[in-house]
FIKOLZA-1660 file (N, C-alpha, C; in steps of 0.1 Angstrom, whole numbers, plus 5000, padded with zeros to 4 digits):
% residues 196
   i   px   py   pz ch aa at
   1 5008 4988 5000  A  X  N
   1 5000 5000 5000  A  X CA
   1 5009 5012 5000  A  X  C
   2 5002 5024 4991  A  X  N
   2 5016 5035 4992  A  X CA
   2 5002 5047 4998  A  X  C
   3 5007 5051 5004  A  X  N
   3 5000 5064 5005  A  X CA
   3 5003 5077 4995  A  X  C
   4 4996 5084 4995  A  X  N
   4 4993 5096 4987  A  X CA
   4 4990 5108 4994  A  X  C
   5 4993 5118 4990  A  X  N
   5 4988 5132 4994  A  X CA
   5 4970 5137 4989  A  X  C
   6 4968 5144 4998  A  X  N
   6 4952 5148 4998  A  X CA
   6 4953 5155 4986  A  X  C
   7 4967 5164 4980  A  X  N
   7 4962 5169 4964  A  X CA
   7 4960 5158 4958  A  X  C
   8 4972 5148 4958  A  X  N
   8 4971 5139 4949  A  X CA
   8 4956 5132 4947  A  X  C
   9 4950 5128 4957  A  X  N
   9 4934 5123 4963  A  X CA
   9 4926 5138 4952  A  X  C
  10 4926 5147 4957  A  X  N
  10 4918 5154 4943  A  X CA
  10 4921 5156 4931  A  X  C
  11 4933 5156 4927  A  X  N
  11 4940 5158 4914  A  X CA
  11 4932 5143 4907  A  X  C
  12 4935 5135 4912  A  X  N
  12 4927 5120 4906  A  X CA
  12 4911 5120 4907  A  X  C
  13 4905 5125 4917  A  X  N
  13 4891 5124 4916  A  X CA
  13 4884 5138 4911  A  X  C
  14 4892 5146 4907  A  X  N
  14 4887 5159 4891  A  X CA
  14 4888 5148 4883  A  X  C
  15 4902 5143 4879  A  X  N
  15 4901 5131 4863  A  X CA
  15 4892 5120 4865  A  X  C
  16 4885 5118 4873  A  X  N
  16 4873 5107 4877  A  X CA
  16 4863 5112 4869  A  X  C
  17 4858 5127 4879  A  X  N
  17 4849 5132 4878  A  X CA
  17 4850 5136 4861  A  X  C
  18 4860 5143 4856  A  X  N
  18 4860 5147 4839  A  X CA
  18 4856 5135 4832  A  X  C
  19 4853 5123 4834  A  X  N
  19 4851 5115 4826  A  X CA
  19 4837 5110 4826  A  X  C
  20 4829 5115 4834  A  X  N
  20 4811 5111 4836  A  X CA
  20 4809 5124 4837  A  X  C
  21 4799 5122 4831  A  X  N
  21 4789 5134 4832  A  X CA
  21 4777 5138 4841  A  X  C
  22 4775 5144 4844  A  X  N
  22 4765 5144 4855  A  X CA
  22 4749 5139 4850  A  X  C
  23 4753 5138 4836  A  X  N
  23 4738 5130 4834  A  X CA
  23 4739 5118 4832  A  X  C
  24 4750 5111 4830  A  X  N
  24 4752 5099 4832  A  X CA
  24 4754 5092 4847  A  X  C
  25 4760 5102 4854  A  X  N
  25 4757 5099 4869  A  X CA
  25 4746 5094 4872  A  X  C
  26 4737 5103 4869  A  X  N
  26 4719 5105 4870  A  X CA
  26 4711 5092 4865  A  X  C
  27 4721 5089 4851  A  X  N
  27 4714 5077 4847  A  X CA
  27 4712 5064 4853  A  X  C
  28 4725 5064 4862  A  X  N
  28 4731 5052 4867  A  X CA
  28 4721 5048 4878  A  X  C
  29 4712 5056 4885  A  X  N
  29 4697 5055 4890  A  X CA
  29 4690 5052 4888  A  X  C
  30 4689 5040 4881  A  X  N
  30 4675 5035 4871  A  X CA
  30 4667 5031 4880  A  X  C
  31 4650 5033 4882  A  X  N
  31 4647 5042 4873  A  X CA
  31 4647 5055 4872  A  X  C
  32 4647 5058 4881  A  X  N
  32 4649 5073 4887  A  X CA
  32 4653 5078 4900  A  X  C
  33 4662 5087 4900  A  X  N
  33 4663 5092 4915  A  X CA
  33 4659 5089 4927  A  X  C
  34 4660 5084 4939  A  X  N
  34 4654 5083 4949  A  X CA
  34 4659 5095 4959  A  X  C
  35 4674 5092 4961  A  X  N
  35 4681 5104 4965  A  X CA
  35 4692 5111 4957  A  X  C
  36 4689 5122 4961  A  X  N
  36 4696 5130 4951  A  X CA
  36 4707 5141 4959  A  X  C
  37 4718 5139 4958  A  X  N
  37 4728 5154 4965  A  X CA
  37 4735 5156 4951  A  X  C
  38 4733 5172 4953  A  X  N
  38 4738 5182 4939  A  X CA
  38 4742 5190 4938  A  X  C
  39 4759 5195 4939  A  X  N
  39 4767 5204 4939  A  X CA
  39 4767 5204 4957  A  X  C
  40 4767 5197 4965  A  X  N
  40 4770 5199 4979  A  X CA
  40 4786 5203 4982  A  X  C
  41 4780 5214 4988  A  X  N
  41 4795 5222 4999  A  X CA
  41 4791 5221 5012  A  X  C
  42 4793 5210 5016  A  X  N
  42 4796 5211 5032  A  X CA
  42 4807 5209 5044  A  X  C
  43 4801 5212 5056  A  X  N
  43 4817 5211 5069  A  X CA
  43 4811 5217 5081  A  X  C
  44 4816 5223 5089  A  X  N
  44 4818 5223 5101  A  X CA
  44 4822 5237 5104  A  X  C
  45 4816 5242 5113  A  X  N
  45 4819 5256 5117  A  X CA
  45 4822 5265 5100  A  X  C
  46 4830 5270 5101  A  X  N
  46 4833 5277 5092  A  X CA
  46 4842 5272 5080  A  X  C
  47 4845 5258 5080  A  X  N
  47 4852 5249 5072  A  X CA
  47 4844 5243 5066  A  X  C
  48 4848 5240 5049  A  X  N
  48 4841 5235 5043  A  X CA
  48 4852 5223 5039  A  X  C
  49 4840 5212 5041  A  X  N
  49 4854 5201 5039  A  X CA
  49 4850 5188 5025  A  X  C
  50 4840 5195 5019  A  X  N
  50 4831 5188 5010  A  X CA
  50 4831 5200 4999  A  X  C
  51 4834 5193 4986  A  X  N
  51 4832 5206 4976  A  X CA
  51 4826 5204 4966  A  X  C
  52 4818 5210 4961  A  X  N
  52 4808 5205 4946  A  X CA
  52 4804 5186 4945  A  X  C
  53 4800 5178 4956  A  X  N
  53 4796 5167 4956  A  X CA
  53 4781 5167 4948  A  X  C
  54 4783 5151 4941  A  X  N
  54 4770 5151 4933  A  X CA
  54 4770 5133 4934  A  X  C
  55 4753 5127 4939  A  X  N
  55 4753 5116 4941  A  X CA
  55 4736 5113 4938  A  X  C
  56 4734 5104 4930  A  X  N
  56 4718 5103 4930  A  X CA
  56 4717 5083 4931  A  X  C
  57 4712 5079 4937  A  X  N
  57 4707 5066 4940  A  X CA
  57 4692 5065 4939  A  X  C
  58 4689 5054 4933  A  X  N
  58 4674 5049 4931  A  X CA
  58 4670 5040 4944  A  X  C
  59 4657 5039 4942  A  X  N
  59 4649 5028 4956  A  X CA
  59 4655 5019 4951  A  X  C
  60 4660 5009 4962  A  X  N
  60 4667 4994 4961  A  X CA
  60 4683 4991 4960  A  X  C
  61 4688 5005 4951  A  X  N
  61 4700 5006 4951  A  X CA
  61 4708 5006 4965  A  X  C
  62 4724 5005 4963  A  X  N
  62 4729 5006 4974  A  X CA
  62 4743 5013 4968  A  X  C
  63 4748 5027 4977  A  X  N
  63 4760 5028 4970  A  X CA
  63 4767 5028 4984  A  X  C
  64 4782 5026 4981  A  X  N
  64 4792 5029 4986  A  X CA
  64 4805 5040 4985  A  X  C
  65 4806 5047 4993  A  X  N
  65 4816 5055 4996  A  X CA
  65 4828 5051 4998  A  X  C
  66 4838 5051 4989  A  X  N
  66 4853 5048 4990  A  X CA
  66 4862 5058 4988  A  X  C
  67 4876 5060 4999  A  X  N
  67 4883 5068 4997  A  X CA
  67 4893 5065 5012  A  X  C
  68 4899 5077 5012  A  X  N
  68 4913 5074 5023  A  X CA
  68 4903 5086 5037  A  X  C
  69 4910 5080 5047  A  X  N
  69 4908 5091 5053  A  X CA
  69 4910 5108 5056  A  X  C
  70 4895 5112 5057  A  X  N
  70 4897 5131 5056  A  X CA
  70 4892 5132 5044  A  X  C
  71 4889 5121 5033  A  X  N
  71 4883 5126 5022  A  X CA
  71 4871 5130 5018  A  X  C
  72 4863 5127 5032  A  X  N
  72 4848 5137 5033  A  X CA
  72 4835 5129 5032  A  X  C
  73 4838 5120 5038  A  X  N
  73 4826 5110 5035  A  X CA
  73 4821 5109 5047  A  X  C
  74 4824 5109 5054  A  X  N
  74 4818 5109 5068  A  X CA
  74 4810 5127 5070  A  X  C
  75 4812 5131 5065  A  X  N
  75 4809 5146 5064  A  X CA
  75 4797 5147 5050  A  X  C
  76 4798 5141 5040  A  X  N
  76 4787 5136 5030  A  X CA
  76 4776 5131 5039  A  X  C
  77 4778 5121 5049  A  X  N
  77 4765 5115 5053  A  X CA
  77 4759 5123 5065  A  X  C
  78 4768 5128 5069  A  X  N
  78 4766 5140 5083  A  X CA
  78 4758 5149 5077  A  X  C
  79 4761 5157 5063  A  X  N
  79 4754 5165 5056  A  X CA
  79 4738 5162 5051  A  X  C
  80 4739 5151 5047  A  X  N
  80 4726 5146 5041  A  X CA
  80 4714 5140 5051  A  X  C
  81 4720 5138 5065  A  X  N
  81 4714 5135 5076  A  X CA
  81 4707 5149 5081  A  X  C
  82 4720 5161 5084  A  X  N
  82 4715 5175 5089  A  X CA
  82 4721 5174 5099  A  X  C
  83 4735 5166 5104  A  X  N
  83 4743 5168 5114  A  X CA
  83 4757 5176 5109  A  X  C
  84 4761 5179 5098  A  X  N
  84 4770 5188 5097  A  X CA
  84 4763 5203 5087  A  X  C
  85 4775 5213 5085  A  X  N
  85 4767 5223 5083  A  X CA
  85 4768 5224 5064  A  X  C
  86 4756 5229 5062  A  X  N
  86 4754 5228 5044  A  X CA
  86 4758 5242 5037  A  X  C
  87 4768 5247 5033  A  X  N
  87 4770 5256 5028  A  X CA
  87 4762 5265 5014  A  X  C
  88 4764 5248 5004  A  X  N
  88 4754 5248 4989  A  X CA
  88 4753 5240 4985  A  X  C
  89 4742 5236 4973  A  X  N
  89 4739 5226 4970  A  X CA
  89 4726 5222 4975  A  X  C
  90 4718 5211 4969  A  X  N
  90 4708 5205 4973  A  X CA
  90 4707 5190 4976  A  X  C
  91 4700 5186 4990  A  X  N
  91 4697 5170 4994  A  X CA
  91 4677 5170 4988  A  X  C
  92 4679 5162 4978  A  X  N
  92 4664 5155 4979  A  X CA
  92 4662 5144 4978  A  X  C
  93 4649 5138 4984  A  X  N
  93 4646 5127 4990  A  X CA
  93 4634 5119 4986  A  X  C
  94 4630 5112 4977  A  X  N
  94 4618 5109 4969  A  X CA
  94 4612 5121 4963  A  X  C
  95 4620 5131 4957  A  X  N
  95 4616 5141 4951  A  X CA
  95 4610 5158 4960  A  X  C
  96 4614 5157 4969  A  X  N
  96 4612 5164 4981  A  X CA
  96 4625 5170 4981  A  X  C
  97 4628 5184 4985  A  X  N
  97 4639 5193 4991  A  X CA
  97 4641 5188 5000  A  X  C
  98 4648 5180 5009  A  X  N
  98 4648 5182 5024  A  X CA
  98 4664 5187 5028  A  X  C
  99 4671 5195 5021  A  X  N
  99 4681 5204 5028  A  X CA
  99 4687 5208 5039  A  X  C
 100 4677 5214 5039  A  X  N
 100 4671 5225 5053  A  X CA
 100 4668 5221 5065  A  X  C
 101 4661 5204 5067  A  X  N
 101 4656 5200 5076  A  X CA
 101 4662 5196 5086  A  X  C
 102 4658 5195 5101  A  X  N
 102 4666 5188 5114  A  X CA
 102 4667 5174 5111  A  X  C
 103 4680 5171 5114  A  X  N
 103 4674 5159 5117  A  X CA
 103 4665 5145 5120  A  X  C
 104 4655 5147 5130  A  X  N
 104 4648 5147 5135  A  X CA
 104 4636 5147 5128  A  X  C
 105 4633 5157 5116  A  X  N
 105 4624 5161 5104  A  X CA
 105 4627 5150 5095  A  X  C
 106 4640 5145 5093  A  X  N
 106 4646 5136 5079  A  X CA
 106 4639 5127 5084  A  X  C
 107 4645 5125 5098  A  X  N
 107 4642 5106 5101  A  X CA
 107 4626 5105 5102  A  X  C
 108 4617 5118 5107  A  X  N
 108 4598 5115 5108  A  X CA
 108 4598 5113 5092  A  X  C
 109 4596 5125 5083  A  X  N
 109 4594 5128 5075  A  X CA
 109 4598 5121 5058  A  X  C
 110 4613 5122 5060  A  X  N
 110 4619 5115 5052  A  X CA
 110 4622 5105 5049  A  X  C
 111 4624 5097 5062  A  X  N
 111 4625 5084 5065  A  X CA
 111 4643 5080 5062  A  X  C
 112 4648 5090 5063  A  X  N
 112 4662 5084 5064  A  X CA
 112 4669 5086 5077  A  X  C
 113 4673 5072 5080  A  X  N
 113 4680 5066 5092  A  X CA
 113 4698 5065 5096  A  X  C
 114 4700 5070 5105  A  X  N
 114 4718 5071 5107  A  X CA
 114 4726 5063 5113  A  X  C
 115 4734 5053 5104  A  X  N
 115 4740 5048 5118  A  X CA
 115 4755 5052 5119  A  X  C
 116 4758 5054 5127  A  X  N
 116 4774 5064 5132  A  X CA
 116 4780 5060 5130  A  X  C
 117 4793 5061 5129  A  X  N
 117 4807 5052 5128  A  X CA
 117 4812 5053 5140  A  X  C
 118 4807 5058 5150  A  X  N
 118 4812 5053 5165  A  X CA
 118 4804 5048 5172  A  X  C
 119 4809 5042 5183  A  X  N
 119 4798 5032 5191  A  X CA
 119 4786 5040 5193  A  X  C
 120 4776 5038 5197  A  X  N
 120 4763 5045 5199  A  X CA
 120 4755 5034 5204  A  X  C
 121 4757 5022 5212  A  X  N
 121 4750 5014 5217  A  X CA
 121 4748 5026 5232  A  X  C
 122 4738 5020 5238  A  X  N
 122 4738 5023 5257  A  X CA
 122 4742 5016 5261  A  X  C
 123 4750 5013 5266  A  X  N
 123 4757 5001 5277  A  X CA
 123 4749 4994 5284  A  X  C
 124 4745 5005 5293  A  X  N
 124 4740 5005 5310  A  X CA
 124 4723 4999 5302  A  X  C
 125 4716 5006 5293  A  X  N
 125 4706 4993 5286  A  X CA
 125 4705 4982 5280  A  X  C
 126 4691 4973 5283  A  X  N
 126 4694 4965 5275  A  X CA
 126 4690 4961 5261  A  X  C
 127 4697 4953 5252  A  X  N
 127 4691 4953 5241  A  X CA
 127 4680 4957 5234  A  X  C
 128 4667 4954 5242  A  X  N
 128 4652 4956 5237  A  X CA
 128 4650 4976 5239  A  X  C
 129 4658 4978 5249  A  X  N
 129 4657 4994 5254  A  X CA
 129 4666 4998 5239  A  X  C
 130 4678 4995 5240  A  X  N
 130 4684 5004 5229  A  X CA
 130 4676 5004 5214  A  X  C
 131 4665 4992 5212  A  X  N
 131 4656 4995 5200  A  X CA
 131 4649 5006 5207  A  X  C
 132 4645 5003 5213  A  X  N
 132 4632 5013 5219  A  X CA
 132 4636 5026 5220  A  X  C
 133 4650 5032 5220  A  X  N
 133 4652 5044 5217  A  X CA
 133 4659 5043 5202  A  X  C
 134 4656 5035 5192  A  X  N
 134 4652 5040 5178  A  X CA
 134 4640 5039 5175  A  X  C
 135 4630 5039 5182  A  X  N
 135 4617 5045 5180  A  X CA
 135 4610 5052 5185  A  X  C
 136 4618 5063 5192  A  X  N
 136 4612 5073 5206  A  X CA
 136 4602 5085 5196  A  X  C
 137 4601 5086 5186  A  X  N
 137 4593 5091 5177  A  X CA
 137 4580 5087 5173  A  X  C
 138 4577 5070 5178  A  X  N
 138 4565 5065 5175  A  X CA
 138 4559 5065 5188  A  X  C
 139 4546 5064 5192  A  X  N
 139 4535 5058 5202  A  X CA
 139 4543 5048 5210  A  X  C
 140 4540 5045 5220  A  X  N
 140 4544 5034 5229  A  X CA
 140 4540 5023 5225  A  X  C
 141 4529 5022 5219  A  X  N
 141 4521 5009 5215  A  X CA
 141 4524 5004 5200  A  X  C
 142 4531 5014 5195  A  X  N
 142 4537 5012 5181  A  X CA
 142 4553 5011 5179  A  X  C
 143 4562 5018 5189  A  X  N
 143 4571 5014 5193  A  X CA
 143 4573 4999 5198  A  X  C
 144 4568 4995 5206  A  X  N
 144 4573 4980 5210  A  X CA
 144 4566 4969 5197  A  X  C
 145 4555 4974 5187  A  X  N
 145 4556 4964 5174  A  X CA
 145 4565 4963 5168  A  X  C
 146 4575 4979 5165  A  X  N
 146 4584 4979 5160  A  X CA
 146 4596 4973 5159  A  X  C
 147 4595 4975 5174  A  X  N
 147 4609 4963 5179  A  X CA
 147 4608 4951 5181  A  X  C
 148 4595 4941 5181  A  X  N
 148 4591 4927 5180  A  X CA
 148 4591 4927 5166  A  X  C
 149 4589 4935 5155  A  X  N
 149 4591 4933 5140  A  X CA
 149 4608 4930 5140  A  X  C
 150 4615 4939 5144  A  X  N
 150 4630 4936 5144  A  X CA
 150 4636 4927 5152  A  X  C
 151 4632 4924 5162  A  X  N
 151 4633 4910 5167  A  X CA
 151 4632 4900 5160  A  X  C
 152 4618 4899 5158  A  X  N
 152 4618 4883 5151  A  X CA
 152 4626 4884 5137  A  X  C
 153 4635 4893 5131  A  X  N
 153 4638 4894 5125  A  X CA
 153 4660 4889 5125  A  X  C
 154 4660 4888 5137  A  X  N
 154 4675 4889 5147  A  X CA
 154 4673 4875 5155  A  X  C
 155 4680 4867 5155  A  X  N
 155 4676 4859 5168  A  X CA
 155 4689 4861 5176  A  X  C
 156 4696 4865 5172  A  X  N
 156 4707 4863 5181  A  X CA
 156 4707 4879 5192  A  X  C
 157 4700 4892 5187  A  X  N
 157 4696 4897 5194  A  X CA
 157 4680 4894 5205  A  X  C
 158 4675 4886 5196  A  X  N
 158 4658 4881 5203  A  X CA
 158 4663 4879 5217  A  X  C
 159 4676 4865 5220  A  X  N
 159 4680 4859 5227  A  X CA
 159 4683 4867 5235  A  X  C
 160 4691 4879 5234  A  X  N
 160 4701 4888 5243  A  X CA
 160 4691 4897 5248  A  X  C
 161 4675 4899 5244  A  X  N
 161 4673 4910 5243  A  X CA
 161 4668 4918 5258  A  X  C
 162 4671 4908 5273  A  X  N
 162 4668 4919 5284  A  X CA
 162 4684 4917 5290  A  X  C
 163 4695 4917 5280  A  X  N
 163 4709 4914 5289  A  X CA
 163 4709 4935 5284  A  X  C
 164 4723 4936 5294  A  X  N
 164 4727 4950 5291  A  X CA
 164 4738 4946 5275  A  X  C
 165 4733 4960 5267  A  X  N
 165 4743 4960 5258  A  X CA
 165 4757 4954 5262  A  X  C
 166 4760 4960 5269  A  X  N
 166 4777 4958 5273  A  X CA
 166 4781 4945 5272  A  X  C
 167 4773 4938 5278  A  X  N
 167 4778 4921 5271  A  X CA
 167 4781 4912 5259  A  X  C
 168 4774 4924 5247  A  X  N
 168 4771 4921 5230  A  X CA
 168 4786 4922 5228  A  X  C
 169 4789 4909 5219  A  X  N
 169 4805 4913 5212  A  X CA
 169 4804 4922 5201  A  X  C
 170 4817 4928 5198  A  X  N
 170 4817 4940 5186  A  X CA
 170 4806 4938 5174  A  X  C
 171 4810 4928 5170  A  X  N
 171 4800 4923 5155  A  X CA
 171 4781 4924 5163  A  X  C
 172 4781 4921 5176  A  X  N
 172 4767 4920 5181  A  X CA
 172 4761 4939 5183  A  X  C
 173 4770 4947 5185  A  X  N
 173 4764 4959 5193  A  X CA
 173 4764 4966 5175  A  X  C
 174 4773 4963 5167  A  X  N
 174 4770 4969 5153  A  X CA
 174 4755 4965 5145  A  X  C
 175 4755 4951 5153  A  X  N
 175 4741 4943 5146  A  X CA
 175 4729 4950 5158  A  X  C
 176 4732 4958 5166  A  X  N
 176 4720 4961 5176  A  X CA
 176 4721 4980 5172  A  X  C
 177 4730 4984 5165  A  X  N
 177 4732 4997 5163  A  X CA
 177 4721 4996 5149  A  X  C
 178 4725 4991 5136  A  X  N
 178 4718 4991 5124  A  X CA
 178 4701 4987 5130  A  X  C
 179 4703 4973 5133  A  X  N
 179 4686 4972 5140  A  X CA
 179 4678 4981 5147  A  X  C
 180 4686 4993 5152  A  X  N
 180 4677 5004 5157  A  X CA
 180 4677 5013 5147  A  X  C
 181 4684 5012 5140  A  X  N
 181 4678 5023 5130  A  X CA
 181 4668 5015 5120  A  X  C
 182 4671 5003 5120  A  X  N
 182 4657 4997 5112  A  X CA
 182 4643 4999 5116  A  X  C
 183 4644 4999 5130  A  X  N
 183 4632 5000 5137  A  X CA
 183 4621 5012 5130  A  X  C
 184 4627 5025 5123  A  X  N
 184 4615 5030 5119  A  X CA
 184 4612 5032 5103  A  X  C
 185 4614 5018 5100  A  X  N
 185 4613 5016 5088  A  X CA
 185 4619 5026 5079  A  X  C
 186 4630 5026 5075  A  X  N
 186 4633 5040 5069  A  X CA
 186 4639 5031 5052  A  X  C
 187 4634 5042 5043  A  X  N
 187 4631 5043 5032  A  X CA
 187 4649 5047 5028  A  X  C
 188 4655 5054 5036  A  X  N
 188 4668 5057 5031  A  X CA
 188 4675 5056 5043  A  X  C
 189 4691 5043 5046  A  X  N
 189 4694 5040 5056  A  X CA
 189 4710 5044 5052  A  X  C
 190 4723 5051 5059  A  X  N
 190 4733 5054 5059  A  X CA
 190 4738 5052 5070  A  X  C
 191 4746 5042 5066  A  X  N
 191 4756 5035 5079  A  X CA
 191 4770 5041 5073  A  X  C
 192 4776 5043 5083  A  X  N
 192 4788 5050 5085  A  X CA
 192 4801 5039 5087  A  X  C
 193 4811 5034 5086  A  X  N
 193 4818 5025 5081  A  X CA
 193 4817 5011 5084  A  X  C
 194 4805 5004 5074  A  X  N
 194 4796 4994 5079  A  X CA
 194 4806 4986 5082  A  X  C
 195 4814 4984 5081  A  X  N
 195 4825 4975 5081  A  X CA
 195 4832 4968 5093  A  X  C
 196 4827 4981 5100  A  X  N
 196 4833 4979 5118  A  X CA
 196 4830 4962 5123  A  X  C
% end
């Protein structure tokens, strides 16, 4: 493996980008858009760490983000969530602007779900509770369908499910991190380095 310099990393992904066109980008979403980011500038405080990004995926599709570290991908999904700050450009979501919206708004409204690249289990809860706060947005009586739908869907969580997180091995607390974001059925799901 050789490393490279972060020019180098753009110098190569302008000659990427010169060779597709943004309507063949677009095409590559058959049949059409589901989600759409277009010309995004985003970052953090007053840094912009994202520059002219453009990404459109269809229902069913799945894409992936590859690159080195610091190359902005973690800051692409922060953006399109509403956890980092949007300078320009547009996020739309089944044909909808949602840009602008909280968080909070994406995941009611939009139906797009986050899962982090850092731990985000509760410890000190247990399994069935850490669903239950991926669905603190629904009814009480619709929340615990939710999480008996993702249950019976896990057995290896089913089994664990009144132990405290803290017990779950690495591969278990990532399989109990995604499962809460399943819990509110979301139409558009972004996991952050599924890989962990």
């Amino acid at each position: 493996m050789r490393a490279i310099s972060v020019d180098e990393v753009a110098r190569r992904a302008e000659a990427l980008r010169s060779q597709v066109s943004p309507r063949e980008l677009e095409a590559l979403a058959r049949p059409q858009p589901f989600l759409s980011v277009e010309g995004l500038r985003a970052g953090y405080g007053a840094m912009e760490v994202v520059h002219d990004f453009t990404l459109h995926v269809a229902r069913g599709q799945s894409l992936c983000l590859i690159g080195p570290n610091g190359a902005g991908k973690s800051t692409v999904l922060h953006a399109i969530f509403g956890f980092a700050r949007i300078f320009g450009g547009r996020v739309r979501a089944g044909g909808t602007d949602i840009t602008r919206l909280s968080p909070e708004r994406k995941l009611r409204e939009a139906r797009i779900a986050y899962v982090l690249q850092d731990k985000s289990v509760f410890p000190g809860m247990t399994v069935e509770e850490n669903l239950l706060m991926g669905a603190y947005l629904l009814p009480p009586a619709r929340a615990r369908e939710a999480v008996e739908r993702v249950l019976s869907g896990y057995e290896r969580l089913a089994v664990r499910r009144r132990q405290p997180a803290r017990v779950l091995s690495g591969g278990e607390r990532r399989l109990l991190e995604i499962s809460r974001a399943l819990v509110m059925q979301p139409d558009i799901l972004l996991i952050d380095e599924p890989s962990i």
